[in-house]
N, C-alpha and C positions, 0 to 999 in steps of 0.2 A: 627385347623390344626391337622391332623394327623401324629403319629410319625414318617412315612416315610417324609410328605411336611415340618415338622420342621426341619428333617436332611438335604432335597436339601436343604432348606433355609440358614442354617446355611455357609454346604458346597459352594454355590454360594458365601454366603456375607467372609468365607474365602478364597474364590480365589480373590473375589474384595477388597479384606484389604487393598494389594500393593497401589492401583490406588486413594480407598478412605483414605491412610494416606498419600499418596504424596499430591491429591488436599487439604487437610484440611493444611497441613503444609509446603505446597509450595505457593499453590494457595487463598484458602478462609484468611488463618491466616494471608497474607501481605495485603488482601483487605482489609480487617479488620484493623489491624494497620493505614494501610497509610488513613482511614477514622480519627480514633481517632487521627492520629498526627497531623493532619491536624488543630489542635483547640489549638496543643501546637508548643512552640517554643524551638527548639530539634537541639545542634550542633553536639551529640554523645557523644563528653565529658563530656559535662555538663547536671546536670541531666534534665529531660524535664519540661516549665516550660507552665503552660495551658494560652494561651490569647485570646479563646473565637475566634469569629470570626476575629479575626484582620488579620490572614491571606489570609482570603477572599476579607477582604474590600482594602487590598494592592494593587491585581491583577487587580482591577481597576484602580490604579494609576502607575502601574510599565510600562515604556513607554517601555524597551526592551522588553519584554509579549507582549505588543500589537506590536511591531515590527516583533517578529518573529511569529506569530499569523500570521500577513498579508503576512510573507514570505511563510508560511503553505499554506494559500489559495491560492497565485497567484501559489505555485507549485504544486495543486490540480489541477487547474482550467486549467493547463497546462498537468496534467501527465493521468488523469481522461480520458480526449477525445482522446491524444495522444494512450494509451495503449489500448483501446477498439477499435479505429480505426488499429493498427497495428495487435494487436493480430485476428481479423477478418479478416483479411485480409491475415494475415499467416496460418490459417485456413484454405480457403474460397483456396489456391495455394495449401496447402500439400493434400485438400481433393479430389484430382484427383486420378483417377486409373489408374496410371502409373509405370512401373517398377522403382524399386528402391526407392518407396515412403515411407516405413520404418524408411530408412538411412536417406530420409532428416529430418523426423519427429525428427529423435534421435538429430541430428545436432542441427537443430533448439532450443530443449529444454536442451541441453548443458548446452547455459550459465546459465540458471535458478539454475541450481545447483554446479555450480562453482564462486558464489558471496561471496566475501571475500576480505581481505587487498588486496590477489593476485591480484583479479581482478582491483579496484579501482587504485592497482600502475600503471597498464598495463592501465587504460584509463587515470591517469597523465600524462602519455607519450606520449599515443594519439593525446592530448589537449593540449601539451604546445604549446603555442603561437607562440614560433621562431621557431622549430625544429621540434614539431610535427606533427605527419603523414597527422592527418586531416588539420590543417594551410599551409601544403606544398600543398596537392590537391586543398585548397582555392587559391592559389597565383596565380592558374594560371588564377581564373577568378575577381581577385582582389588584390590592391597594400597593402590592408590594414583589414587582417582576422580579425575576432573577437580575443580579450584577452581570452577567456572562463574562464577560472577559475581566472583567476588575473581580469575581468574587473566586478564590479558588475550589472550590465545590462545583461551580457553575463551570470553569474554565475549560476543562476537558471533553463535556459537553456541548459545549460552544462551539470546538473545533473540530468535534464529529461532525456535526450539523451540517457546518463547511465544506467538510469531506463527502458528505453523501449528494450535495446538491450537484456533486463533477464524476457519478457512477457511470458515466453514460457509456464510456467503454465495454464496463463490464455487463451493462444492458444490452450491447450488441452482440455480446457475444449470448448470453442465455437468447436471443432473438433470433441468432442461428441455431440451435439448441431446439430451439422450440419448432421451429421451420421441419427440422430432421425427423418430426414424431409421426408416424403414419396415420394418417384420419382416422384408419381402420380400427386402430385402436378404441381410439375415443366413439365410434360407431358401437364395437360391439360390446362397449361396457355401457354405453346407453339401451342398446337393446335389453343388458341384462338387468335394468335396472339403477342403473348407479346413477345418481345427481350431479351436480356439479363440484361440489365438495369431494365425493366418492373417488370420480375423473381424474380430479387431480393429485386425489393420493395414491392410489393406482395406477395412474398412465403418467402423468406430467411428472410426478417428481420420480420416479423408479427412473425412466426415460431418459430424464434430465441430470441424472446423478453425476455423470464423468464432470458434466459441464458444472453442476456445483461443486463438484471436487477440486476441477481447476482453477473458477473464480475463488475460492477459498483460499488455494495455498497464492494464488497471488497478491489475496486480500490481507494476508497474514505476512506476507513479503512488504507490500507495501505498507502496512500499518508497524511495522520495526523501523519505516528510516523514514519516518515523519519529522519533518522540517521547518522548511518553508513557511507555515501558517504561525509556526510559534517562533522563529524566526523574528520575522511581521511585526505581528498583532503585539507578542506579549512577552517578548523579550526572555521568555523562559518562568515569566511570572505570572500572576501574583504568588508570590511564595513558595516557587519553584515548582507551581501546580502543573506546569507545562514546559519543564527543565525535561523535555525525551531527550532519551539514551541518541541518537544522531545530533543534537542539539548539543548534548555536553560533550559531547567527541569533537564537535569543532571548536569548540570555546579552549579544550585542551591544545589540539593545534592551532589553530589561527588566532587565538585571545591568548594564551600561555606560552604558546610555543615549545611544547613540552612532546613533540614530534614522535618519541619513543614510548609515551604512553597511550600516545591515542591509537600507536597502530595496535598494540597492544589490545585497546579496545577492542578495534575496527575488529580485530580475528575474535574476540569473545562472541561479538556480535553474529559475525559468521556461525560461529558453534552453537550459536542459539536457536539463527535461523534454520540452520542443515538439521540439526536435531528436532524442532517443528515439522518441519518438510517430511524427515521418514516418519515423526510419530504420522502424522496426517496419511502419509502413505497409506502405511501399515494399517492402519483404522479402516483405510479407504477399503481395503479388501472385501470389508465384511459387508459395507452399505453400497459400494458405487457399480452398479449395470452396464458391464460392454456389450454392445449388440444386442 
C-alpha cells in the first residue's frame, strides 16, 4: 500500500471505530457469552458453576419449553399467512393513482411506528370482553362474543389481530414491489384476455415473488420473538395460552435467574430460526422469479 491508501485506510477504519466497538461490545461480546454460559449454571449471584451440556439435555424434558414452543408455532402459522395476505392487499389499494394517495399511505403506516405500552392499553380496551368496542359491535350478531384475552382458545388470536393492525412496514415494502412491475405486462395480458383475477395470478404474484419471499422469512423471524403484547396484556396467560417461547426465556433469566439455561434457550431458538430460514430458502427455488 501506498502512504496515501494507508492514510484512507486508517482514516475509514477511524470513522468506522464508533460502529465496530458498539457491535464487538454490544453485539459479538453477548453472543459470545450467552454461547459460553449456556455449558454453566449462573444465578448472578453465585459464581458460575460449568455442567457441561446439562442445560441442553433439560430442554428436552422441560414440558413449559415445549408448551410455549407450540404456542410460538400455532401464532406463526396464524400471523405468517395473516400479515402477507393483508399487507398485499393494503398495497395492492394504496397503489392507485388517486388524489390524496400520500395521506393514506402515511395513515396506514402509522401504527407501525406507534407500538408500545400505549398502543397495547388502547387494544386492552378494545378487547375486553363486556365493554369493549369490538365485543359491543359482535353483540349485535351474537349473544355470546369471544373472551379474547381472558379466554385461552381466543388469546392467540387476539394477539394476531394486534399484530396485523402494525404491517405497515411490510406493506411498504410489497408497495415498492408492486411499483417495479412493468405496465406492459399487465397490458398484454389484458390484450390476451385475462381479467383481473387472471392479472394477478399471472403478472402480480410471479412478479412479486422475491418480495414475498422476503416478507415471509421476516414474517417468520419476527413471529419467533413475539413479546411484548403477551408481556402487556396477558401475563403469559390465561393458561399459559400465550407463555411464547421469547416470553419464557426471560422469565428464566430475569424472573429465575437461571442465566445458563436460558442462553441455552436463546441458541435453541437460533437453530430453529436458521433451520426455517434455509427450509424457506430452499423452497424458495422452486416458486420465487428473479428478473
Amino acid at each position: 500500500m501506498t502512504p496515501r491508501q494507508r492514510r484512507e485506510a486508517l482514516e475509514a477504519l477511524l470513522f468506522l471505530s464508533p460502529w465496530i466497538l458498539g457491535f464487538v461490545l454490544f453485539t459479538a461480546g453477548p453472543i459470545i457469552a450467552s454461547i459460553v454460559l449456556s455449558f454453566f449454571k449462573w444465578d448472578v449471584i453465585s459464581p458460575a458453576k460449568f455442567v457441561g451440556l446439562a442445560n441442553y439435555r433439560y430442554l428436552f424434558h422441560d414440558r413449559i419449553l415445549v408448551k410455549s414452543l407450540v404456542n410460538t408455532i400455532v401464532y406463526a402459522a396464524m400471523y405468517i399467512p395473516g400479515a402477507i395476505v393483508v399487507s398485499l392487499a393494503m398495497a395492492m389499494l394504496l397503489n392507485q393513482q388517486l388524489r390524496g394517495m400520500r395521506l393514506f399511505r402515511t395513515i396506514f403506516y402509522i401504527p407501525t411506528l406507534t407500538q408500545g405500552v400505549a398502543t397495547f392499553t388502547l387494544w386492552s380496551i378494545v378487547l375486553e370482553p363486556e365493554i369493549g368496542l369490538l365485543n359491543r359491535g359482535l353483540r349485535v350478531f351474537t349473544d355470546h362474543p369471544p373472551g379474547w384475552l381472558t379466554d385461552p382458545a381466543w388469546a392467540k388470536p387476539a394477539l394476531v389481530i394486534m399484530a396485523l393492525w402494525s404491517v405497515g412496514g411490510m406493506m411498504l415494502v410489497f408497495l415498492a414491489g408492486l411499483k417495479n412491475i412493468p405496465e406492459q405486462l399487465y397490458e398484454a395480458a389484458e390484450i390476451d384476455g385475462a381479467g383481473r383475477l387472471a392479472r394477478f395470478r399471472h403478472v402480480t404474484v410471479p412478479m412479486l415473488s422475491p418480495t414475498i419471499f422476503f416478507n415471509t422469512i421476516m414474517a417468520t423471524i419476527g413471529s419467533f420473538q413475539v413479546f411484548a403484547a403477551a408481556f402487556i396484556l396477558t401475563g403469559g396467560g390465561p393458561s399459559n395460552a400465550t407463555m411464547f417461547y421469547v416470553y419464557y426465556l426471560f422469565n428464566r433469566a430475569f424472573v429465575y435467574f437461571n442465566m445458563g439455561y436460558a442462553s441455552a434457550m436463546a441458541w435453541l431458538l437460533f437453530a430453529i430460526v436458521l433451520a426455517l430460514t434455509v427450509l424457506q430458502i430452499r423452497l424458495g427455488r422452486k416458486w420465487v422469479h428473479y428478473g
